[in-house]
Residue frames as qw, qx, qy, qz and C-alpha x, y, z in Angstrom:
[[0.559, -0.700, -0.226, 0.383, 5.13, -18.12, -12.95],
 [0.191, 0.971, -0.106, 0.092, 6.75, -14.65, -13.14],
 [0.576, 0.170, -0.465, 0.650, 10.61, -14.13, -12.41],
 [0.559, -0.435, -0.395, 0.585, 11.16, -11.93, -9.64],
 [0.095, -0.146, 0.060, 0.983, 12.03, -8.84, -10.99],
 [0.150, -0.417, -0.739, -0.507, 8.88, -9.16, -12.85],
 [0.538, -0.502, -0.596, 0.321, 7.15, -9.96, -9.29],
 [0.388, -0.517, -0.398, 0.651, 8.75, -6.96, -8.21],
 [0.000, -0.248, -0.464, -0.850, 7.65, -4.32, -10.49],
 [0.317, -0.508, -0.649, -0.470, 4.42, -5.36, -10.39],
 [0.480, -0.575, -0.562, 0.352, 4.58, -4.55, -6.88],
 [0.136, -0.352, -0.142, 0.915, 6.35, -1.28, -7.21],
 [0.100, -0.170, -0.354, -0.914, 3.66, 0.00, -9.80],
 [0.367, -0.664, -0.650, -0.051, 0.59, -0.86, -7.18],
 [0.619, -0.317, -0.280, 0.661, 2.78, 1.13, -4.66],
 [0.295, -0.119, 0.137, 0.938, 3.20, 4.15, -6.98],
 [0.196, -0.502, -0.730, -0.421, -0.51, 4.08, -7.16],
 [0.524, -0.740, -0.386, 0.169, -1.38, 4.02, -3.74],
 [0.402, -0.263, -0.111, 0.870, 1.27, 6.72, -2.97],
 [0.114, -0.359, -0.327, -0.867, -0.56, 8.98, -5.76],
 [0.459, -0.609, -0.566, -0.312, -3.82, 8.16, -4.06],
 [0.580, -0.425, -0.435, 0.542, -2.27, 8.76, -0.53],
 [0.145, -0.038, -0.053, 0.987, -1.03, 12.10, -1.65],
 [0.192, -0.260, -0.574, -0.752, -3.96, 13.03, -3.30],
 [0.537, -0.656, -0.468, -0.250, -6.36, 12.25, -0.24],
 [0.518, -0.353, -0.264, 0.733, -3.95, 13.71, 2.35],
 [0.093, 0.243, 0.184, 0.948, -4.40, 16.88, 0.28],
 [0.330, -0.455, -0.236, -0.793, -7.89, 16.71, 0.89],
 [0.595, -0.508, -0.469, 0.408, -8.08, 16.08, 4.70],
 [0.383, -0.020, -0.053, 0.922, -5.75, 19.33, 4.70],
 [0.201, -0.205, -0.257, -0.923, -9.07, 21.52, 3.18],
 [0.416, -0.538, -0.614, -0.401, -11.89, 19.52, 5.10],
 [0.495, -0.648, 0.015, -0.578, -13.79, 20.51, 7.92],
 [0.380, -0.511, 0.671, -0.381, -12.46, 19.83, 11.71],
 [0.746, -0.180, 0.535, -0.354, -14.50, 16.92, 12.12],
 [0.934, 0.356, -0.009, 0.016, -13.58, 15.44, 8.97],
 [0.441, 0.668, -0.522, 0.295, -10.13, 16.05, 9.22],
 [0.524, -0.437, 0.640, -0.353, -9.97, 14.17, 12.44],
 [0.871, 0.142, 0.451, -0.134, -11.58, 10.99, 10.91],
 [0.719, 0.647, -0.255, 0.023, -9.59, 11.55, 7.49],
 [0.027, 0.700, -0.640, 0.316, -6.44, 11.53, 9.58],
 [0.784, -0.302, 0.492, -0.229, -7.36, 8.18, 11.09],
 [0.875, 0.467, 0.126, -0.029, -7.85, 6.57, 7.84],
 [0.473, 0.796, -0.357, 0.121, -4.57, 7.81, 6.42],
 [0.065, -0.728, 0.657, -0.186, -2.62, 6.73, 9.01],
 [0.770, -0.030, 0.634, -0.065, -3.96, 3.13, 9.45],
 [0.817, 0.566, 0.051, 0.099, -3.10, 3.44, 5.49],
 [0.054, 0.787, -0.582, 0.196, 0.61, 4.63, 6.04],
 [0.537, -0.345, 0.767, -0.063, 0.91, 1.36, 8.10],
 [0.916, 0.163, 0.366, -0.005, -0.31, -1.01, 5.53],
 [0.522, 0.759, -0.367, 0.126, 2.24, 1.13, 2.85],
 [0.003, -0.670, 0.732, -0.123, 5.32, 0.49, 5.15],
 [0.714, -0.132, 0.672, -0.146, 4.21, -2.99, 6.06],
 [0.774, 0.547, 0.273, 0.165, 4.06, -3.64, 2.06],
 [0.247, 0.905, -0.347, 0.002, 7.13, -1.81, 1.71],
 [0.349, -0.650, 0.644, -0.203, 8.96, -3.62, 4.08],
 [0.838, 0.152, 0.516, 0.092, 7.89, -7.41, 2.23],
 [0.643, 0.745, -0.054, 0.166, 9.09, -5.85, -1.27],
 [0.121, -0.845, 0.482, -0.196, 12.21, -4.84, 0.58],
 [0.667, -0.368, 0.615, -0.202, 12.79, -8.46, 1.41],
 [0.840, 0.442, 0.179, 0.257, 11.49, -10.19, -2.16],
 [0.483, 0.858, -0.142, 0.104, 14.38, -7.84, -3.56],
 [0.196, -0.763, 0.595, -0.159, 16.78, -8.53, -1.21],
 [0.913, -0.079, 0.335, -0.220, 16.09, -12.27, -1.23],
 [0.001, 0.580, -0.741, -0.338, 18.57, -14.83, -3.51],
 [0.100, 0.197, -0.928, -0.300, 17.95, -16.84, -6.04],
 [0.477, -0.442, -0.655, -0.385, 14.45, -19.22, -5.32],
 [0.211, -0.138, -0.609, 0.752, 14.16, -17.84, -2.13],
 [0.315, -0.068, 0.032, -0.946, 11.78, -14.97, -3.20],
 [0.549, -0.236, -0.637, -0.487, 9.26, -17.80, -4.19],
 [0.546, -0.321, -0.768, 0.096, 9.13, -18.79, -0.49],
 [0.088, -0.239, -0.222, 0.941, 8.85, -14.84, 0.80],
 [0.172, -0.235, -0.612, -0.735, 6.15, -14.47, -2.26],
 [0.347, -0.657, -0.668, -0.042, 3.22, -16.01, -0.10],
 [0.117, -0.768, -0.545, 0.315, 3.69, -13.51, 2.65],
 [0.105, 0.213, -0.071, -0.969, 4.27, -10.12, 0.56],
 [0.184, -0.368, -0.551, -0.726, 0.93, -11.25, -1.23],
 [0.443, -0.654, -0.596, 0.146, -0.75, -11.23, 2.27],
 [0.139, -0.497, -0.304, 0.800, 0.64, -7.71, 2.90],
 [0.019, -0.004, 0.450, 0.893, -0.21, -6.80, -0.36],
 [0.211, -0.539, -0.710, -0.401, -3.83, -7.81, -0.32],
 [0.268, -0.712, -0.473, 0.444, -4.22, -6.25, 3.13],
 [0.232, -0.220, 0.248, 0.914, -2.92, -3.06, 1.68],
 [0.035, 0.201, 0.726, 0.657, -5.54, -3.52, -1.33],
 [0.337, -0.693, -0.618, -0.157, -8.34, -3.83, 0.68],
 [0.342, -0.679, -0.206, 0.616, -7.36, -0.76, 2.63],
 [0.067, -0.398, 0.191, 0.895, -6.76, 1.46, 0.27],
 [0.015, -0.178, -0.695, -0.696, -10.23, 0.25, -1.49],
 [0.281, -0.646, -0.709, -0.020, -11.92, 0.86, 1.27],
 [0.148, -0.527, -0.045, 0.836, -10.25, 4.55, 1.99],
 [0.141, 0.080, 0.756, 0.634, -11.57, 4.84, -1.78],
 [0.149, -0.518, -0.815, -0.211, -14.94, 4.56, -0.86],
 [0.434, -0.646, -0.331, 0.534, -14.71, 6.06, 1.98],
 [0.192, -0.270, 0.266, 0.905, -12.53, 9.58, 0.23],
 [0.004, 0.157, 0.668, 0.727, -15.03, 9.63, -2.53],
 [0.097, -0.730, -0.671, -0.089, -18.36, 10.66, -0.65]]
């Protein structure tokens, strides 16, 4: 089992991922055509919510004390996965 800090790394270096990606597909909403830039703009923002909703569990493991985090752990990995799978399906999605 990891320590915490560990734990939390790993979390901030998914994060600093998805941000890159975020930027990086925000850019290109900015250059596409109306109608895509309506539907990109959905996508992004229903990603923004899963980022702050995974921000906001890491914000907690770190703040937590002592074995506590272990019993916060379960639900940042349930924002985290929701996160994942959003931003692997904006992936798919960005990339046609």
């Amino acid at each position: 089992m990891s320590t915490r800090n560990d734990y939390v790394e790993s979390l901030k270096q998914n994060l600093d991922k998805w941000n890159a990606d975020l930027a990086k597909w925000e850019a290109k909403a900015k250059v596409a055509r109306t109608d895509m830039q309506i539907e990109y703009e959905m996508q992004l923002e229903a990603l923004r919510k899963h980022r702050e909703d995974a921000m906001v569990k890491l914000q907690e493991v770190q703040a937590s004390s002592g074995e506590a985090w272990q019993d916060m752990k379960a639900g940042a990995d349930a924002a985290w996965a929701s996160m994942r799978e959003a931003f692997e399906k904006a992936t798919t999605h960005f990339q046609k």
